[in-house]
C-alpha positions as CSV (number, residue, x, y, z in Angstrom):
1,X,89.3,96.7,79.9
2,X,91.4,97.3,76.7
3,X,88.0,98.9,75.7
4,X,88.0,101.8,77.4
5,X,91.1,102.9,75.6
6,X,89.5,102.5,72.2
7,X,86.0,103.5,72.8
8,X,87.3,107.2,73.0
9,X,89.0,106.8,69.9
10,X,85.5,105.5,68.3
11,X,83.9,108.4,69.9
12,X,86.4,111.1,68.4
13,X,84.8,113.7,66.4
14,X,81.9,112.8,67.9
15,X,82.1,114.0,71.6
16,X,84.0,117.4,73.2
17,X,86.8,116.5,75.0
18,X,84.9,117.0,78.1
19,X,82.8,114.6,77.3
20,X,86.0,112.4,76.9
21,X,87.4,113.4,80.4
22,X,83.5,111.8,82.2
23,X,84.0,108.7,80.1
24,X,87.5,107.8,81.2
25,X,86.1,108.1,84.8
26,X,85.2,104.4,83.7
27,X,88.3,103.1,85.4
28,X,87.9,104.7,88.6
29,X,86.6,101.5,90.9
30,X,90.6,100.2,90.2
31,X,91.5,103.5,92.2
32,X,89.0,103.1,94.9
33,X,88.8,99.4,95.4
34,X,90.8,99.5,98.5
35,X,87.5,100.6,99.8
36,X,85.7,96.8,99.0
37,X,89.7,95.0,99.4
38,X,89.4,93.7,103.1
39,X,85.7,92.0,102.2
40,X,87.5,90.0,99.5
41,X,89.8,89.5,101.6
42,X,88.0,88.1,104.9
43,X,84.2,87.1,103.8
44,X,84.9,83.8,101.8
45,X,83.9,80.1,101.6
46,X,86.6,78.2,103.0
47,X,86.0,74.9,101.3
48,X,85.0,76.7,98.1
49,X,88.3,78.7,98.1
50,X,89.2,81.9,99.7
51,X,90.1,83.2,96.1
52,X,87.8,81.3,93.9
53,X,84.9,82.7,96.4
54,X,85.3,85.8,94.7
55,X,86.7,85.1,91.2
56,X,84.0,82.8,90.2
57,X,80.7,85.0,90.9
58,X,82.9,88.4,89.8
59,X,83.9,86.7,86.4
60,X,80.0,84.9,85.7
61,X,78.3,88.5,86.4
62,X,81.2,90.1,84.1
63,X,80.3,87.4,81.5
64,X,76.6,87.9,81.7
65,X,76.9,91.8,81.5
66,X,79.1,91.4,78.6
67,X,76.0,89.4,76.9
68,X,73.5,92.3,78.0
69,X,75.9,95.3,76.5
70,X,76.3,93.8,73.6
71,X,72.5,94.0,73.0
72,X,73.1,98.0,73.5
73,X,76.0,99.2,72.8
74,X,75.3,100.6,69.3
75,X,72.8,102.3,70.0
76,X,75.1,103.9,72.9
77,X,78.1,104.8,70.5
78,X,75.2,106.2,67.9
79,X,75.8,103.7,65.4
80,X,72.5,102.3,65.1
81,X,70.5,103.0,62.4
82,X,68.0,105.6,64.0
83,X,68.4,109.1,62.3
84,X,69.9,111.7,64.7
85,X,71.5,109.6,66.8
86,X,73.9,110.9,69.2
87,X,76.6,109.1,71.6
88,X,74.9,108.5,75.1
89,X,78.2,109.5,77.0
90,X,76.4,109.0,80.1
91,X,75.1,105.8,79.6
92,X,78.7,103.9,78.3
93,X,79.8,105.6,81.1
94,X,77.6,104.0,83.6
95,X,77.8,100.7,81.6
96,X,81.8,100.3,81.6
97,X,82.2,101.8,85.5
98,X,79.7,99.2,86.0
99,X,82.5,97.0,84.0
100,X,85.2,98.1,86.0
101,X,83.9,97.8,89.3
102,X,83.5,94.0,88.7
103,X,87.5,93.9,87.3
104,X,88.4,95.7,90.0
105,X,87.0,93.2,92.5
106,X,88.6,90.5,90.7
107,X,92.1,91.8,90.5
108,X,91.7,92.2,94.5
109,X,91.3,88.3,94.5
110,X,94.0,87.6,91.6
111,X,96.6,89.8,93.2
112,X,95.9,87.5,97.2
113,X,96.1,84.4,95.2
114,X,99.5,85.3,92.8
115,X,101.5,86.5,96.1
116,X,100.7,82.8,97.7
117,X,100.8,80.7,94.6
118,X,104.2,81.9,93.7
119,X,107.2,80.7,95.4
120,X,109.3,83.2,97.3
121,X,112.0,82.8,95.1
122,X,109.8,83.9,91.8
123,X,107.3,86.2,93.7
124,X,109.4,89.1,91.5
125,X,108.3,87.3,88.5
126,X,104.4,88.0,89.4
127,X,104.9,91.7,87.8
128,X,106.2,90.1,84.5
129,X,102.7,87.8,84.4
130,X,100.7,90.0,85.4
131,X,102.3,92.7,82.4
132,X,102.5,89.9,79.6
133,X,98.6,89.3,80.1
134,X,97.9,93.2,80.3
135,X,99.4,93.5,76.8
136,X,97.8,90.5,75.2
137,X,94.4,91.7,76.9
138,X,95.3,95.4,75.3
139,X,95.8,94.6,72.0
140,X,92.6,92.3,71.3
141,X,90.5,95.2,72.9
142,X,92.1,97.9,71.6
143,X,94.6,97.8,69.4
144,X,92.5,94.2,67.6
145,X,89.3,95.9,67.4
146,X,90.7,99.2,66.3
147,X,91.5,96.9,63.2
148,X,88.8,94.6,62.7
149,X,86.3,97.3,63.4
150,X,87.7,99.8,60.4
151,X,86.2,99.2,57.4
152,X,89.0,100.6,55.6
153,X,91.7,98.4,56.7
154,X,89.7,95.2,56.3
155,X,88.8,96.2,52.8
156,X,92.5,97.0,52.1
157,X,93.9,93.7,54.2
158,X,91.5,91.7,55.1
159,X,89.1,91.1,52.5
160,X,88.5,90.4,48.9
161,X,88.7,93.8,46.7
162,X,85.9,92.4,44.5
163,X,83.7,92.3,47.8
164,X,84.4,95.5,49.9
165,X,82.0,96.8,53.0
166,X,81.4,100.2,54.8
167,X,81.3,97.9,58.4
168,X,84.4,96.4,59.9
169,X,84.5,92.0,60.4
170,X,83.9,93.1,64.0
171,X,81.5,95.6,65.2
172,X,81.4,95.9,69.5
173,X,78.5,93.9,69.9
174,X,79.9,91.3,68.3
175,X,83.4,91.8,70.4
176,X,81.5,91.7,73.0
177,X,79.8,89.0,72.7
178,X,82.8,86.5,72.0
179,X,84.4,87.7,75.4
180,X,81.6,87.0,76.9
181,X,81.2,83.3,76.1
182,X,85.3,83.3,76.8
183,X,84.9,84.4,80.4
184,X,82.1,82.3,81.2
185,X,84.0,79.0,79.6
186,X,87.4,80.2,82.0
187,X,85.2,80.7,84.8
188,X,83.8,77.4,84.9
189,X,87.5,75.9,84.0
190,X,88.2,78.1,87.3
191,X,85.3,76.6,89.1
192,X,85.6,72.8,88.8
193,X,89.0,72.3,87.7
194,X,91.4,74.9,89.4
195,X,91.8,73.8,93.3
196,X,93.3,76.3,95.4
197,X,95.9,75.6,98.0
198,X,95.6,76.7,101.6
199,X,98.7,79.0,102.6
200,X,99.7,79.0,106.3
201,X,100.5,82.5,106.2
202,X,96.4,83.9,105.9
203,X,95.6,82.0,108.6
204,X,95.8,85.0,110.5
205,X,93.2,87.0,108.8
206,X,90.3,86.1,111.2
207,X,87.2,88.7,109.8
208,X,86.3,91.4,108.4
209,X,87.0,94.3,111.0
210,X,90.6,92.4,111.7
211,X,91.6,93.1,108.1
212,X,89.9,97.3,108.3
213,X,92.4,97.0,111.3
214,X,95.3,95.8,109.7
215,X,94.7,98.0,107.2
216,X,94.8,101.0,109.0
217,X,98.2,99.9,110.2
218,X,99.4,99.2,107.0
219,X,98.5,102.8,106.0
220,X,100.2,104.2,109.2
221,X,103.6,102.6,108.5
222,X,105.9,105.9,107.6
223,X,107.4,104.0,104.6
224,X,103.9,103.0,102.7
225,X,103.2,106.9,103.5
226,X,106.4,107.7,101.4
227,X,105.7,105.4,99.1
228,X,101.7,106.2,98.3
229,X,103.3,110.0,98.2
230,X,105.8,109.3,95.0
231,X,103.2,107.1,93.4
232,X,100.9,109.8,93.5
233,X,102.6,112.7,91.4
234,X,105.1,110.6,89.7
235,X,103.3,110.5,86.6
236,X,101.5,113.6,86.3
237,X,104.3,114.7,84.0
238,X,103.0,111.8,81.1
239,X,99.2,112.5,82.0
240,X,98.9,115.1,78.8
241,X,101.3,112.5,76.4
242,X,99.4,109.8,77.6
243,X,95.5,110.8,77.5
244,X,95.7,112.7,74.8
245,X,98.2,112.4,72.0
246,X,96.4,109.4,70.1
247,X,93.3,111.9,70.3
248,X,95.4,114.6,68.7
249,X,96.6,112.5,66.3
250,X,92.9,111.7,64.7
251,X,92.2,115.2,65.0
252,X,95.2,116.3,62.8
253,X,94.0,113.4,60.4
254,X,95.6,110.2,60.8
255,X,93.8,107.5,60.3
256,X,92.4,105.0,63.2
257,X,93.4,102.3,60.6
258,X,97.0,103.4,60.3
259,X,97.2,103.8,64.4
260,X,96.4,99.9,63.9
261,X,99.3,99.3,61.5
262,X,101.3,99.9,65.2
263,X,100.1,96.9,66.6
264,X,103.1,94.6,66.0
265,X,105.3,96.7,67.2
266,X,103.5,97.5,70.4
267,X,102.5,93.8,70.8
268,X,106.2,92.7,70.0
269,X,107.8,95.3,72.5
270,X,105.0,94.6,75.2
271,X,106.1,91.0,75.3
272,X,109.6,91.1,74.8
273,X,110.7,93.8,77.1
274,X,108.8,92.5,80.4
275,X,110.4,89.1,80.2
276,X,114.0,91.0,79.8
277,X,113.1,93.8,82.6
278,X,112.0,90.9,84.8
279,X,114.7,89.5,85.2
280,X,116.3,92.8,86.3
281,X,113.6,93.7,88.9
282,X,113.5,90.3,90.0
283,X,116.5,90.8,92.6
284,X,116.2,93.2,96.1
285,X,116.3,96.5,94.0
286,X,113.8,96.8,91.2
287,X,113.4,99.9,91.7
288,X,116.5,101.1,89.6
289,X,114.5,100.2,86.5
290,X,112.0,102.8,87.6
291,X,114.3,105.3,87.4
292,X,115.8,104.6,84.1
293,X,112.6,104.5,82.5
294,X,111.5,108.1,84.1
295,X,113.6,110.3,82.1
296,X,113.0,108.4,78.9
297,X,109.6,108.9,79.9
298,X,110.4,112.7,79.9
299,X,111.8,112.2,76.5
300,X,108.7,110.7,75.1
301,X,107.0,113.9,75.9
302,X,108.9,116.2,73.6
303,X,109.4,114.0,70.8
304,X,105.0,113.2,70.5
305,X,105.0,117.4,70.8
306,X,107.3,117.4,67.7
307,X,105.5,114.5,65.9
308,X,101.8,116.8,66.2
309,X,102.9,119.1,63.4
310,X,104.4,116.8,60.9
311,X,100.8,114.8,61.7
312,X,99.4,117.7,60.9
313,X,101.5,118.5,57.1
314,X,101.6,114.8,56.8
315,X,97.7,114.6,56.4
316,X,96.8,118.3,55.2
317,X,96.1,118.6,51.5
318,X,98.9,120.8,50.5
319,X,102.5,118.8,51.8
320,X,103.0,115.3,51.7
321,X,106.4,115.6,51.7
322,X,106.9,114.8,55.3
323,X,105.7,111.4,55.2
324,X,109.6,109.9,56.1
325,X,110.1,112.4,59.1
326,X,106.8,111.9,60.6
327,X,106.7,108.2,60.5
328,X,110.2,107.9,62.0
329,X,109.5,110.4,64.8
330,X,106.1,108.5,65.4
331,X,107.7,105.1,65.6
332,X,110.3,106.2,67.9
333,X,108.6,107.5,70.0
334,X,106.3,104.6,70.2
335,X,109.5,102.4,70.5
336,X,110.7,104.9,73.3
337,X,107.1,105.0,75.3
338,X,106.9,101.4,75.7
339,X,110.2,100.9,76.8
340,X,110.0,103.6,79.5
341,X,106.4,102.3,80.0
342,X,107.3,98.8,81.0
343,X,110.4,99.9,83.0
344,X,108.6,101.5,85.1
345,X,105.3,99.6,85.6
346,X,107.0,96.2,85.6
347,X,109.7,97.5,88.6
348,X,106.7,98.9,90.3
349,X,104.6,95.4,90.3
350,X,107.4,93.5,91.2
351,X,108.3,96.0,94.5
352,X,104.3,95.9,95.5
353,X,104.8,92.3,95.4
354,X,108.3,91.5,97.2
355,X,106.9,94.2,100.1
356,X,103.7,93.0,100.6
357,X,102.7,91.5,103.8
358,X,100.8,87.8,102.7
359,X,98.8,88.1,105.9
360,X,96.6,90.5,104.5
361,X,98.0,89.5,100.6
362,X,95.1,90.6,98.6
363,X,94.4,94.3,100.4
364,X,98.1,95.1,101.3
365,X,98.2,94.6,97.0
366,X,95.2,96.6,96.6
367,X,96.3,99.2,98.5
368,X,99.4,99.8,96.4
369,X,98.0,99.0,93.3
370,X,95.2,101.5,94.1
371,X,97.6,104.9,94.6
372,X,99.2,103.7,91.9
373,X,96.3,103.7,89.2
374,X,95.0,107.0,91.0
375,X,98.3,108.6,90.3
376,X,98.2,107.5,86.8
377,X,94.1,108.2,86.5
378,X,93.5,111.8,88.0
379,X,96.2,113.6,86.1
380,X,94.9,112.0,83.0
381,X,91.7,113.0,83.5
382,X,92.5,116.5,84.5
383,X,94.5,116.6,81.3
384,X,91.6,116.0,78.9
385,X,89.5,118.8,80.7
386,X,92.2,120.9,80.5
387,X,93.0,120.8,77.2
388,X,89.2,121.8,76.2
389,X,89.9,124.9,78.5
390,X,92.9,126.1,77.8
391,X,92.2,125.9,73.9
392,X,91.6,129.1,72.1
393,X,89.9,128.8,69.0
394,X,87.5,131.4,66.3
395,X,85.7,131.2,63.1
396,X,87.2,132.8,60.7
397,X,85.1,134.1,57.6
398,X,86.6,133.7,53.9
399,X,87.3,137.5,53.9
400,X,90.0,136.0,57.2
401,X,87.5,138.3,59.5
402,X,87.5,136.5,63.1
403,X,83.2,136.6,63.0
404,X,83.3,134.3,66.6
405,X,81.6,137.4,68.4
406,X,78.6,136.7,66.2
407,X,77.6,133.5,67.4
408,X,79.1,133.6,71.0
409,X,81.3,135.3,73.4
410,X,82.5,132.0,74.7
411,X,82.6,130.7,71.2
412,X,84.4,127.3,70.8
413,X,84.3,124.8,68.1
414,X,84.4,121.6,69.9
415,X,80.8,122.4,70.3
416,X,78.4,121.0,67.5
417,X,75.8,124.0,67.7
418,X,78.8,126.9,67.5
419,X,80.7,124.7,64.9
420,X,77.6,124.3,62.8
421,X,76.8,128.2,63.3
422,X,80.1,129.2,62.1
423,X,80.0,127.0,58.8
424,X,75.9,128.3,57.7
425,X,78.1,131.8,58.1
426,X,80.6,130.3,55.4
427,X,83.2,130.5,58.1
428,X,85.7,128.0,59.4
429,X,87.4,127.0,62.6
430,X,90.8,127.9,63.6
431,X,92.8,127.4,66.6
432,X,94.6,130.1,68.0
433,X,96.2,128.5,71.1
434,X,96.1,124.7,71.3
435,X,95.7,123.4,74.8
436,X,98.1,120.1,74.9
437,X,100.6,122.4,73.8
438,X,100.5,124.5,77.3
439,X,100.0,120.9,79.6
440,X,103.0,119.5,77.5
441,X,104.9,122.7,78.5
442,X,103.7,122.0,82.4
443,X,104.3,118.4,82.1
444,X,107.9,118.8,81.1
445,X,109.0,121.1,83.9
446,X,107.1,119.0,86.4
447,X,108.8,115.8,84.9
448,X,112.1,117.6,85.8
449,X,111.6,118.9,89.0
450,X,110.2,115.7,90.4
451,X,113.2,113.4,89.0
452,X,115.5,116.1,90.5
453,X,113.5,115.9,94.2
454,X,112.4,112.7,94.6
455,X,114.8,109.7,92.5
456,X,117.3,109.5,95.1
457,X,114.3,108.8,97.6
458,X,112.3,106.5,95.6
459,X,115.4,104.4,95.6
460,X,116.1,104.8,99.3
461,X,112.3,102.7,99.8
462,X,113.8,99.4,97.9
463,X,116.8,99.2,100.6
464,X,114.3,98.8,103.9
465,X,114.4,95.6,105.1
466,X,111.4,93.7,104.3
467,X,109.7,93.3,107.6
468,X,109.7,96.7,108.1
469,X,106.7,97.0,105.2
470,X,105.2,94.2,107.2
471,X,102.0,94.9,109.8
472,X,103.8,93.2,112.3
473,X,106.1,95.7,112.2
474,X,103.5,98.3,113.6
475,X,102.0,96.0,115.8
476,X,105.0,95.0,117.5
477,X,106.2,98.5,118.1
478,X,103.2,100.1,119.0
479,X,103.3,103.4,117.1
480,X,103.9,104.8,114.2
481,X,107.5,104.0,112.7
């Protein structure tokens, strides 16, 4: 999954930013899997294992189309060899949503399983396992192949000077291929060595249309309504900072090799900081920790806006001298991000999983889990078309003459055939208004006016009394509470 967040960073300079915006649809089936949750849920082979039913067959077909991409994905990315070649957009986009769909399935079953293999007493400690293993899984796809893919840095680090390369150690089929063989050697460990344990509670869960059913009660209990509302827009306010800024970033310059260089600190930070915010969100009120993080969040937001233009002097050919301001403001704000970042995410997971009902374990997780990465994936993705909109750019001749009007009246230089244009006219591209500039203005006022609105009834959720998230709660009352 850590792919999807570096493919676009492969792909940058390549593609428009609306291509950009289709690709990260990949991740989509994780905001509409409640649609498949109650099957996982209800259509399993008892003596196999109402999990492992699922996990096993996901995790082999994952494996298998891991082995098949692999086979493809150059030619994809346009990295093969063929003259001409272009990124099929289209086609990594069917591949990894194809991807997804199959992770999405399996986190329906891992989420059931966690909520009944964990005690009662450490069921607040599933958020800080299920974060620890997100980071790891992050930086080998993203952060790890960013590295091992860039020639650069493995000439500089990695390899002998007397013996340099213009390819990577890695390349994506290659990545690709090792994970592969990884998941199909874990899903057999799963298979014949991993028994699952029968928990009284699901004995309830009697088929298919029984779970729909308890579903739709689920859905109808005032507080989830509430709950699904705040999860919703609370992160529109980051959607520009987070879709975006790495993007920017490359386009002022930096190098994908130095973005790399970040990787022990975001590994250190992602591993360190859920295991001390789990123990805070562990308790009745996790919530708390959500809050704290949001305005840092906030924060985060104006100090990447003032980091853009010392990218931009750091890596243009006339000032250098802004090297020590730049890399400050950039690893601050990384620091910052990740701290906010796992605040709120790990106080999140640990709520979804002290209010969730075990009868229905697996889709009552789904459910939240689902609004949640919808609220974090349609801003994003609105974000990234956005930006391409909103930006105002020309080609300017060496006499300074603004000469769009030449080549087109909706001239933009994202766009190979009006970029090429402008330069056979011995012009040059230059933005006028730069799009993440107006979201980052939106973002911020949002940010504010929905701390201002909503904190004091976010926190109001965590103090219901837990059987009042429970379907029994609707059942036994007989309407809506």
């Amino acid at each position: 999954m850590g792919l999807s967040g570096s493919i676009p960073i492969l792909l940058h300079n390549k593609v428009s930013y609306s291509q950009q915006a289709l690709f990260s649809l990949v991740s989509l089936p994780f905001s509409l899997k409640l649609l498949w949750a109650p099957f996982v849920d209800s259509i399993y082979i008892s003596s196999f294992g109402r999990r492992k039913s699922w996990l096993v067959p996901v995790q082999m077909l994952s494996g298998i189309l891991m082995l098949y991409g692999a086979t493809k994905i150059e030619k994809w990315m346009g990295e093969d060899n063929s003259p001409n070649l272009t990124p099929n957009v289209p086609a990594l986009t069917t591949y990894f949503l194809t991807l997804y769909l199959l992770m999405a399935t399996q986190d329906i079953a891992v989420d059931g399983w966690a909520l009944t293999m964990l005690s009662k007493e450490n069921i607040g400690y599933a958020s800080t396992c299920n974060t620890l293993g997100q980071t790891l899984g992050f930086f080998m796809a993203h952060i790890g192949l960013l590295a091992l893919n860039d020639p650069l840095l493995c000439n500089k680090y990695l390899r002998n000077e007397n013996f340099p390369s213009d390819r990577g150690i890695i390349s994506l089929s290659t990545f690709l291929v090792f994970w592969a063989i990884v998941f199909l050697v874990l899903t057999m460990y799963i298979w014949f060595f991993r028994i699952e344990e029968h928990d009284e509670s699901e004995t309830e869960i009697h088929g298919i249309f029984q779970t729909y059913r308890h579903l739709g009660h689920c859905m109808r209990l005032t507080n989830v309504q509430k709950l699904c509302g705040l999860l919703l827009t609370c992160r529109i306010a980051f959607s520009v900072t987070d879709s975006a800024t790495s993007l920017k970033l490359i386009e002022f310059g930096m190098p994908k090799e130095e973005l790399a260089l970040l990787s022990p600190i975001l590994v250190g930070l992602g591993l360190l900081i859920p295991i001390l915010v789990g123990r805070l969100t562990s308790g009745p009120k996790p919530l708390r920790m959500f809050i704290i993080g949001y305005p840092i969040r906030i924060v985060v937001i104006l100090v990447y806006a003032c980091l853009l233009p010392l990218a931009q002097k750091r890596y243009s050919n006339s000032e250098k001298d802004d090297s020590n301001r730049f890399y400050t403001a950039l690893i601050g704000g990384v620091i910052l991000h990740e701290i906010a970042s796992n605040f709120m995410y790990v106080s999140s997971m640990s709520f979804f999983a002290r209010i969730s009902d075990p009868a229905i374990g697996g889709t009552y997780m789904t459910l939240l889990n689902t609004v949640s990465n919808l609220g974090i994936k349609w801003p994003n993705s609105m974000s990234l078309y956005f930006i391409e909109r909103l930006t105002i750019t020309n080609c300017i001749s060496l006499k300074g003459e603004n000469i769009s009007d030449k080549i087109s009246n909706n001239f933009n230089c994202r766009e190979d055939n009006f970029l090429e244009e402008c330069i056979s006219l011995g012009g040059h591209c230059e933005i006028i208004r730069d799009g993440y500039y107006v979201l980052v203005k939106f973002c911020i006022v949002i940010g504010i006016v929905w701390l201002a609105l909503f904190w004091r009834k976010m926190l109001n959720l965590q103090d219901k009394k837990i059987h009042e998230w429970h379907i029994s709660y609707f059942t036994e009352s007989g309407k809506k509470i």
